[in-house]
KEKOL-452637 format. One record per residue (C-alpha): residue in three letters; x, y, z. Coordinates in Angstrom, 1 decimal. Example, Ala and Ser with C-alpha at 12.3 -4.5 7.8 and 13.67 -1.06 7.14 Angstrom:
2
R     r        u        v        w
R   ALA     12.3     -4.5      7.8
R   SER     13.7     -1.1      7.1
END
This chain:
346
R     r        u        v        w
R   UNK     -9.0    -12.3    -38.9
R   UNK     -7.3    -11.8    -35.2
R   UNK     -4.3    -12.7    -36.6
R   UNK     -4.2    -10.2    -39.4
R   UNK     -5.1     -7.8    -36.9
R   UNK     -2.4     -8.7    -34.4
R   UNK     -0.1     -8.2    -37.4
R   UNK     -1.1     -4.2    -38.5
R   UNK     -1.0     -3.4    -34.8
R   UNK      2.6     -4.9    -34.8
R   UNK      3.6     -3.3    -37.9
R   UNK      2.1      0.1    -36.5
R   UNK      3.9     -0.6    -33.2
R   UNK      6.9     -0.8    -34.9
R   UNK      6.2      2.3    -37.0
R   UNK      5.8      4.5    -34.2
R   UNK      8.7      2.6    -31.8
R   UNK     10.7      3.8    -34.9
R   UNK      9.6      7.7    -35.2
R   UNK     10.1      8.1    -31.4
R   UNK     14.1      6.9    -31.7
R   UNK     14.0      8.9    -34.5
R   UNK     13.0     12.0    -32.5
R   UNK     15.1     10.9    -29.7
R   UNK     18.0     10.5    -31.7
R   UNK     17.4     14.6    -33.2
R   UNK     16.8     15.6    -29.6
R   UNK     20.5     14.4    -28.9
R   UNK     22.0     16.4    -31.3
R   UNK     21.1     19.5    -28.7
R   UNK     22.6     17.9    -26.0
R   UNK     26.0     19.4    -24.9
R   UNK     27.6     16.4    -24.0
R   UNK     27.0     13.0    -24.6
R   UNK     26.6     10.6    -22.2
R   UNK     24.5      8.0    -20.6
R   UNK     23.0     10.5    -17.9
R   UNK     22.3     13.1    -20.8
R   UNK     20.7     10.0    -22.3
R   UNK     18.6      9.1    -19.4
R   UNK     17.2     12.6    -18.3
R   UNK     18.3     15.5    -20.6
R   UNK     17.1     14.9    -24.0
R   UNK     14.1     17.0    -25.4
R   UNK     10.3     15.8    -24.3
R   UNK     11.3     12.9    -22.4
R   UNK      8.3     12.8    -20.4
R   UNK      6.1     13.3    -23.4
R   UNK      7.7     10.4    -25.3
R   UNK      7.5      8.7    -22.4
R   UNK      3.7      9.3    -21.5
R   UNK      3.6      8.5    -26.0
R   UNK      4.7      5.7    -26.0
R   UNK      2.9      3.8    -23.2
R   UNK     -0.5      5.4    -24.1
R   UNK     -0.1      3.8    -27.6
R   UNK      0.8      0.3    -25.9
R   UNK     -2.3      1.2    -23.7
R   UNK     -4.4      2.1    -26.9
R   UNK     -3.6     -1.1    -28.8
R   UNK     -4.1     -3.3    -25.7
R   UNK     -1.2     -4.0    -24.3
R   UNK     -1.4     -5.2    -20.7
R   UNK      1.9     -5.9    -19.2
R   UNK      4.1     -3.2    -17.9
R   UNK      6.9     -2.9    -15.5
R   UNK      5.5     -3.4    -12.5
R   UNK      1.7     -3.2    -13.5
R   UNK     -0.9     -4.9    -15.5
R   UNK     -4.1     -3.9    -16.5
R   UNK     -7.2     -5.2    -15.7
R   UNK    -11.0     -5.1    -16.3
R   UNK    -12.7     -2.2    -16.5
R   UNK    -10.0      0.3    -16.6
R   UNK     -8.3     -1.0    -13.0
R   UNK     -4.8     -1.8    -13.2
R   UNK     -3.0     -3.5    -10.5
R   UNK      0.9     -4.0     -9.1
R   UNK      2.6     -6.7     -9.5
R   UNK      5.6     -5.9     -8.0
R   UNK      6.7     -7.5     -4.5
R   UNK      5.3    -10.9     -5.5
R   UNK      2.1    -10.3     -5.7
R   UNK      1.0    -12.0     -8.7
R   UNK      1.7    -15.0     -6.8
R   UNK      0.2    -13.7     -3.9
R   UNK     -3.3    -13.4     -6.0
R   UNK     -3.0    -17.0     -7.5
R   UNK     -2.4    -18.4     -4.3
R   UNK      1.2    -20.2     -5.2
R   UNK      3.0    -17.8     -2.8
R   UNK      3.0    -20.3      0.5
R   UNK      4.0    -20.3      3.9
R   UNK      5.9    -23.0      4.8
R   UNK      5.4    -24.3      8.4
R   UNK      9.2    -23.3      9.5
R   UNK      8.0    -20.0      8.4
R   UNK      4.2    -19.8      9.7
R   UNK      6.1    -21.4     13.3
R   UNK      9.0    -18.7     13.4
R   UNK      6.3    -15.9     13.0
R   UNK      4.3    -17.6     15.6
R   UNK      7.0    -17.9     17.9
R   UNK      8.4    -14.4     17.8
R   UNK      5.3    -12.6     17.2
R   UNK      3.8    -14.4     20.9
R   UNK      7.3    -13.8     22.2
R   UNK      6.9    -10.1     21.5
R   UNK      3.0    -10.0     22.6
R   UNK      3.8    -11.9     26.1
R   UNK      7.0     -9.0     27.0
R   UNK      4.8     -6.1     25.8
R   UNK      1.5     -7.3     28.1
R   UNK      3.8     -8.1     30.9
R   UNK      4.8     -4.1     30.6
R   UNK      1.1     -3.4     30.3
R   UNK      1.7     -2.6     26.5
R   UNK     -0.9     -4.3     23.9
R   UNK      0.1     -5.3     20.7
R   UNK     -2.4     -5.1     17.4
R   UNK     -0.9     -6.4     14.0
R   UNK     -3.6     -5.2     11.0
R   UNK     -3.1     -6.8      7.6
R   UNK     -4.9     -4.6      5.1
R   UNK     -5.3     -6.7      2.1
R   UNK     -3.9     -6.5     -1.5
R   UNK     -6.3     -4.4     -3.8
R   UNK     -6.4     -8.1     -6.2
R   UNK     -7.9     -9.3     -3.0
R   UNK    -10.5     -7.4     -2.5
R   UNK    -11.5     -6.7     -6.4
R   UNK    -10.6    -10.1     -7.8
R   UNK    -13.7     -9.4    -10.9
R   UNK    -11.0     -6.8    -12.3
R   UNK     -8.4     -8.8    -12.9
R   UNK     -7.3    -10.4    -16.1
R   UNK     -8.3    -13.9    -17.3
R   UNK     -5.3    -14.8    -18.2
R   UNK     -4.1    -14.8    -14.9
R   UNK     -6.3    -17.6    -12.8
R   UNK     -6.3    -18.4     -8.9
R   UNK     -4.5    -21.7     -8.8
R   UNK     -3.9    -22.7     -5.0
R   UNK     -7.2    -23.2     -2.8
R   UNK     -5.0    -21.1      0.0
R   UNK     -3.0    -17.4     -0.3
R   UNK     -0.5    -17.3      2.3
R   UNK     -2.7    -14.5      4.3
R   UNK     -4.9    -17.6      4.8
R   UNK     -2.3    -19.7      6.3
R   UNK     -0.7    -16.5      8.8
R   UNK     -4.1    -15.3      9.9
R   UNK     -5.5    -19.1     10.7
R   UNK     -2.1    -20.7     12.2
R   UNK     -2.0    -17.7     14.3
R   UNK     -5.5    -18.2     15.5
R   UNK     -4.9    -21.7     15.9
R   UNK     -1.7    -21.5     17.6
R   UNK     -0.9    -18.0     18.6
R   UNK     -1.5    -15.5     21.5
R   UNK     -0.4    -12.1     19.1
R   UNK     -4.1    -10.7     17.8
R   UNK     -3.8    -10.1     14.0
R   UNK     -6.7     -8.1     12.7
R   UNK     -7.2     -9.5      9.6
R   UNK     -9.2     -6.5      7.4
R   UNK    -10.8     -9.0      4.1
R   UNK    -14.1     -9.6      5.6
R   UNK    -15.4     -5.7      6.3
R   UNK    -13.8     -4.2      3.2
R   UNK    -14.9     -7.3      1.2
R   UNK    -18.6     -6.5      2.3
R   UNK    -17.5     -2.6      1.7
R   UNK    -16.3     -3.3     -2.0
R   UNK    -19.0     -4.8     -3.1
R   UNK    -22.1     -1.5     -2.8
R   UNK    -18.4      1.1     -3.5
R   UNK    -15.1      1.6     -4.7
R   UNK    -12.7      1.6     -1.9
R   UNK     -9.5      1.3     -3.9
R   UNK     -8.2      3.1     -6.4
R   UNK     -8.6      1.9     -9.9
R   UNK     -5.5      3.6    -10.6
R   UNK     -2.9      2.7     -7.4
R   UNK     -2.0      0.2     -5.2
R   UNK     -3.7      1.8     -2.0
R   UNK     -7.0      1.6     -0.7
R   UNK     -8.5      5.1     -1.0
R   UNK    -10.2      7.3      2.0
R   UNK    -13.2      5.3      2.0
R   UNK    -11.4      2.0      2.4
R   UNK     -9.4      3.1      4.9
R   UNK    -12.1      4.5      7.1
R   UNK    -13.2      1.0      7.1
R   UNK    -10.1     -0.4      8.0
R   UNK    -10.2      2.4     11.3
R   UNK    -13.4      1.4     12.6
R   UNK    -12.0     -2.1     12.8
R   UNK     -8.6     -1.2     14.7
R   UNK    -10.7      0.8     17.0
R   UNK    -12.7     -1.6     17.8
R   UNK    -10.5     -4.0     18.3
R   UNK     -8.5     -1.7     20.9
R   UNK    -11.4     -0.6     22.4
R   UNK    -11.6     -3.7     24.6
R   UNK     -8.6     -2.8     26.8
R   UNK     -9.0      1.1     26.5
R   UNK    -13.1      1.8     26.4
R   UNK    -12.4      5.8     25.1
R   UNK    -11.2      4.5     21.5
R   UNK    -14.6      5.0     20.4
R   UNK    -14.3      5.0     16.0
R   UNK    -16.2      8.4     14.9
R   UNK    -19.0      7.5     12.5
R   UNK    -18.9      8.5      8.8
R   UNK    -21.4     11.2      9.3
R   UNK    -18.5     13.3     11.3
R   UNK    -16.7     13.4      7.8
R   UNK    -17.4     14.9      4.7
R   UNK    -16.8     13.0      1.4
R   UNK    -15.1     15.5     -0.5
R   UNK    -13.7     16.0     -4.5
R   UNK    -10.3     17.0     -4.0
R   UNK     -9.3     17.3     -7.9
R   UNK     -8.0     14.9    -10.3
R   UNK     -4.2     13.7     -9.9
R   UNK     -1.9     10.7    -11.4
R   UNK     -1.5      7.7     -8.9
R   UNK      0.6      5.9     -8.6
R   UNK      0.2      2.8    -11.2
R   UNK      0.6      5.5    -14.1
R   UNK      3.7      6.7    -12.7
R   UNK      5.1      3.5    -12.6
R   UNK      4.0      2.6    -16.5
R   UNK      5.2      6.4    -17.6
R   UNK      1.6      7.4    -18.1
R   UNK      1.9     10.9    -16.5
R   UNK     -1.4     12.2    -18.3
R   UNK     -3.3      9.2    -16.9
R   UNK     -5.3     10.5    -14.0
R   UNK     -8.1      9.5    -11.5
R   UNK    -10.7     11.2     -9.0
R   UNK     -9.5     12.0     -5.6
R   UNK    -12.1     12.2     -3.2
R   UNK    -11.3     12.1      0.2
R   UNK    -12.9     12.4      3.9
R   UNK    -12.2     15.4      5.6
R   UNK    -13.4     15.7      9.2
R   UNK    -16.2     18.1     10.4
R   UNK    -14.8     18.2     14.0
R   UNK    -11.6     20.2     15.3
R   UNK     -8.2     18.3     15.7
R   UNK     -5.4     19.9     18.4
R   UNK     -2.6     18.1     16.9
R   UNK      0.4     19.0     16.5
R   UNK      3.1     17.1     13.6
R   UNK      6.8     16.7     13.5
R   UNK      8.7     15.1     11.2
R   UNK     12.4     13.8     10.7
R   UNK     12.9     13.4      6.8
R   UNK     14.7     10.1      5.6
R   UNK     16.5      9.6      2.5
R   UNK     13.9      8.0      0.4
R   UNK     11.1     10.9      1.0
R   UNK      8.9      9.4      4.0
R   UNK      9.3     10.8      7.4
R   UNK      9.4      9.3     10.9
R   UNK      6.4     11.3     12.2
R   UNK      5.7     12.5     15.8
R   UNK      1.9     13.6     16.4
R   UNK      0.8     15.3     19.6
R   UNK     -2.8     16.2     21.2
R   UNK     -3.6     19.0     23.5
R   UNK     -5.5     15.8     25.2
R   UNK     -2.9     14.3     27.3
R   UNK     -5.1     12.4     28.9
R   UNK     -5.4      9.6     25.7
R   UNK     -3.2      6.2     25.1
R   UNK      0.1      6.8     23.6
R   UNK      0.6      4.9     20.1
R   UNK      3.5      3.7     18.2
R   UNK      2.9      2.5     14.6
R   UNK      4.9     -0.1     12.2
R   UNK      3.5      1.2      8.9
R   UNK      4.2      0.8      5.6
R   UNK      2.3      3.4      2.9
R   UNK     -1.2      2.1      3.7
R   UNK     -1.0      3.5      7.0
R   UNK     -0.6      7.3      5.4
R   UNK     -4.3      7.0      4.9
R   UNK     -5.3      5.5      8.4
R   UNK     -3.5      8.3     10.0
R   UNK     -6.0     11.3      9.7
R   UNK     -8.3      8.7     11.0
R   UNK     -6.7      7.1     13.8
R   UNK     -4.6     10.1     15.3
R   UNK     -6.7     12.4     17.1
R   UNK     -7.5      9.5     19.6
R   UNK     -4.4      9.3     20.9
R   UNK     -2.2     11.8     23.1
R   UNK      1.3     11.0     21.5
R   UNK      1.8      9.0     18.5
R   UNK      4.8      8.2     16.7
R   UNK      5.1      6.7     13.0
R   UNK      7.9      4.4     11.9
R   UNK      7.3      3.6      8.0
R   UNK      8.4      0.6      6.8
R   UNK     11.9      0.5      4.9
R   UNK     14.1     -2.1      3.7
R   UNK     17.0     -1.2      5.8
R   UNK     16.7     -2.9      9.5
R   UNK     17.7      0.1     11.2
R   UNK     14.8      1.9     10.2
R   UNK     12.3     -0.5     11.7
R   UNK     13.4     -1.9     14.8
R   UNK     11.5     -3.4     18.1
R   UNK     14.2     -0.9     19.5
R   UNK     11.3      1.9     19.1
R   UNK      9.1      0.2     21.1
R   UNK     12.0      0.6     24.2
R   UNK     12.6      3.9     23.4
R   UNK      8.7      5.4     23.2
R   UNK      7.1      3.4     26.2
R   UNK      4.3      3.2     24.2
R   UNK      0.5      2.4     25.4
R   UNK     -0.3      0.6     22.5
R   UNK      1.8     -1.1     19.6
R   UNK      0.4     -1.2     16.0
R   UNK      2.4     -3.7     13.2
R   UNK      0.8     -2.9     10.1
R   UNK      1.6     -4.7      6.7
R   UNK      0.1     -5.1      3.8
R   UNK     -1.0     -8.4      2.7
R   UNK      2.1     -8.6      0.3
R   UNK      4.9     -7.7      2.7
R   UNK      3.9    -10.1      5.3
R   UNK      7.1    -12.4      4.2
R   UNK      9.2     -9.0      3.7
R   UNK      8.1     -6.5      6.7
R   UNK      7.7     -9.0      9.4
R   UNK     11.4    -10.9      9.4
R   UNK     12.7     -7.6      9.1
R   UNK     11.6     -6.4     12.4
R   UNK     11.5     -9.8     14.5
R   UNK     15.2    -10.3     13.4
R   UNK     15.9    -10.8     16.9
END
């Protein structure tokens, strides 16, 4: 029975794979010129054959998409960057590695203290992590260790740099609410509030003002529907979610800059009327965008340097530059083994 099954949804995959090149193939005809850009981006209802086509894959149960898979329950998670192998644990550290991280990462923490600078590196967690009920059967946990486990215990063992390793609260968070997104790779408001209270806490112990504000000076707030970005990524662009965010009941005096780079993010500048506050730098890569709202009006100055590929983008260079208070590394759990030898090169 499941296989006759398997084989009308085939045959009506194929039916339909053949209308829409069918209706491509018309939609050329208008096309001025033919080429491969014309193709790619000019040919009628591209994004509604697009957003067709993957809701039929979606409606007959396909799982596996460029970039994304989907899981229980509606969640669908990223698998790009390795972390598939990240979630079933096969992704390791090898001791050269967990050493080299231990050795520059104390190297970098011993200069900055000596210039009265301290050094926080977070590690939110991969959304897989913290939801591991949503994710398919088909793909099992196979090592007893992720490599998160390995960084975050050599460097206890072994090392002087602090890593604030975020599982254990948003683990206990998950469980009561949904502090993810079903529908992107990012923790949403919620989870990152979580995250916040951590990091201040954690840098409250050399500078006693960085007291976290509690939830009840933010209101939870419906913001609209929108398309994250999982369904982006799969061509869903119809396929949206709640956005509900925290949005603070107490006046900010801040004051943003920004200095665009080529792939849309900024290099950000934040100042506060309150001079009086620590001065921040930040290593962040997208998960800091929703940390900021939270962590920014405790600080005078604070300058954002999102993580890119290119070297030149984040560089201990900053650090020089800024004469920073406090130093913040953050990486998500996946780009541990990407982010970090990009910016202890030296």
């Amino acid at each position: 029975m499941t296989h006759h099954i398997r084989d009308k949804a085939s045959r009506i995959y194929s039916l339909v794979f053949s209308v829409l090149v069918l209706i491509i193939s018309i939609s050329f005809l208008n096309l001025q010129k033919f080429n491969l850009s014309a193709i790619s981006e000019n040919f009628h209802w591209r994004r509604e054959l697009i957003n067709f086509y993957t809701s039929f894959r979606l409606n007959i149960g396909d799982s596996v998409y460029s970039n994304a898979i989907i899981g229980k329950n509606g969640w669908i998670f990223y698998t790009g960057d390795r972390s598939i192998a990240g979630y079933q644990n096969i992704d390791a550290l090898n001791n050269k590695k967990l050493m080299n991280f231990k050795r520059k990462l104390d190297s970098l923490n011993a200069d900055l203290k000596a210039r009265g600078i301290t050094l926080l590196v977070v590690i939110p967690p991969n959304k897989s992590t913290i939801y591991p009920q949503y994710m398919p059967n088909e793909i099992p946990v196979l090592g007893q260790r992720s490599s998160l486990d390995q960084f975050v215990d050599y460097m206890k063992s072994n090392g002087d740099a602090f890593i604030l390793d975020l599982r254990p609260v948003l683990l206990d968070a998950g469980r009561s609410q949904a502090i993810y997104y079903k529908t992107d790779t990012h923790w949403n408001d919620l989870g990152a509030y979580y995250g916040y209270i951590k990091i201040l806490r954690a840098l409250e112990l050399d500078y006693p003002l960085l007291t976290p504000r509690p939830l009840s000076d933010f209101k939870y707030t419906y913001v609209g529907d929108s398309v994250r970005d999982l369904p982006l990524l799969m061509g869903l662009s119809k396929h949206t979610e709640e956005n509900w965010i925290l949005i603070p009941s107490f006046a900010n005096q801040l004051e943003e800059s920004k200095i665009a780079l080529p792939d849309g993010r900024y290099i950000r500048t934040v100042i506060n009327t309150d001079r009086q506050l620590p001065k921040l730098l930040v290593f962040g890569d997208s998960f800091y965008d929703s940390l900021a709202h939270f962590i920014e009006p405790h600080f005078s100055t604070v300058k954002t340097i999102p993580f890119k590929y290119e070297k030149g983008i984040w560089s201990l260079d900053w650090i020089q530059r800024e004469n920073p208070d406090i130093v913040i590394i953050e990486i998500v759990e996946r780009y541990i083994d990407i982010s970090l030898p990009i910016l202890l090169k030296n």
